[in-house]
N, C-alpha and C positions, 0 to 999 in steps of 0.2 A: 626239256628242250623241245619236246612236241614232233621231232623228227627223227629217223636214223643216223646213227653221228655218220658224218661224210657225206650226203645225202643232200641234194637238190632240192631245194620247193618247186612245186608244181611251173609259178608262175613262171622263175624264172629259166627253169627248163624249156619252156613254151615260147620264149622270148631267145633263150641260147638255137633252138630249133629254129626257128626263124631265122637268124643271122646265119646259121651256117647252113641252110637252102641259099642265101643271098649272096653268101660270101663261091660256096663250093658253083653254083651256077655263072657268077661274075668270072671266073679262074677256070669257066669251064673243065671243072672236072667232076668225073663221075662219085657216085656216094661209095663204089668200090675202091676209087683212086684214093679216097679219103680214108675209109678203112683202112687201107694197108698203108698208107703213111702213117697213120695215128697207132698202129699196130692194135688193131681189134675187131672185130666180127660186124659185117655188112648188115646186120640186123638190128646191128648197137646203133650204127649211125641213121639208118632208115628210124627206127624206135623215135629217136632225138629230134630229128626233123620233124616228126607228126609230133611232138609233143609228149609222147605216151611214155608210160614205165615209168621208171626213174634211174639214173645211174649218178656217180660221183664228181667231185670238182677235178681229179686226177684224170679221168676220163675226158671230162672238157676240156682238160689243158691239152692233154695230146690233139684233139680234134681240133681246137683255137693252134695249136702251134702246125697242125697238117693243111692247116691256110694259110700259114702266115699271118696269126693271130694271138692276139693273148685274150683269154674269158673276161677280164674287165674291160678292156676296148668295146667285146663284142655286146657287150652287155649294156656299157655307158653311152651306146651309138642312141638310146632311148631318151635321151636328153640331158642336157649338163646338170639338171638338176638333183637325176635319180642316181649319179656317179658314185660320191660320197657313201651312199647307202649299198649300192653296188658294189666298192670296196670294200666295205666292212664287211659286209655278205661272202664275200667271197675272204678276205682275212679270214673267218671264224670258220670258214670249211676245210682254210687248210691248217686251222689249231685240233679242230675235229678229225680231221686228216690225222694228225698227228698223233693225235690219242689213239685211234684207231691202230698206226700201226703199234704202236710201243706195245698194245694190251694182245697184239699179235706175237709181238714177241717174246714176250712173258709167256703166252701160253706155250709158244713153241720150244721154250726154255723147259717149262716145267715138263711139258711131254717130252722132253730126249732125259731129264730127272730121273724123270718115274720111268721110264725106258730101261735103262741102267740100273734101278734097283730092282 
């Protein structure tokens, strides 16, 4: 896959960052207002705005919905033509998503297993 399953590429992190400097300034609210609506750490969302680190598409959805946003919007506002691609992108993170958690649960399965025996 070339990436951490769940996991953001650079670019469009860089591009989510941008929108939501655009969006949380336009709504006037501060990056702590947006923290604690999105329920997450003021350093998560500062991170995001510069571009830097990386975090998940679950992550973004909280932060897109603490605007009044959804991550494909924020991401499609790049042009009608990068949408399509933007959707699929974003489709496949929450299949990764998904795998992610199941192999969570499984592990957690098996450690309350071996717990008991």
């Amino acid at each position: 896959m070339g990436r951490n399953l769940a996991y953001v590429d650079d670019g469009l992190l860089r591009l989510f960052g941008k929108r939501v400097a655009a969006l949380r300034a336009e709504r006037t609210m501060t990056q702590r207002d947006v923290a604690r609506k999105a329920v997450i750490d003021l350093t998560t969302v500062s991170r995001i705005e510069r571009g830097i680190g990386d975090t998940t598409l679950s992550t973004m959805e909280r932060i897109a919905k603490s605007l009044g946003s959804r991550v494909v919007d924020m991401l499609s506002e790049s042009g009608p033509a990068k949408r399509p691609a933007i959707e699929a992108e974003v489709a496949q993170l929450r299949v990764e998503l998904e795998e992610v958690r199941l192999v969570a649960r499984e592990a957690l399965r098996l450690a309350k297993t071996r717990k008991k025996l």
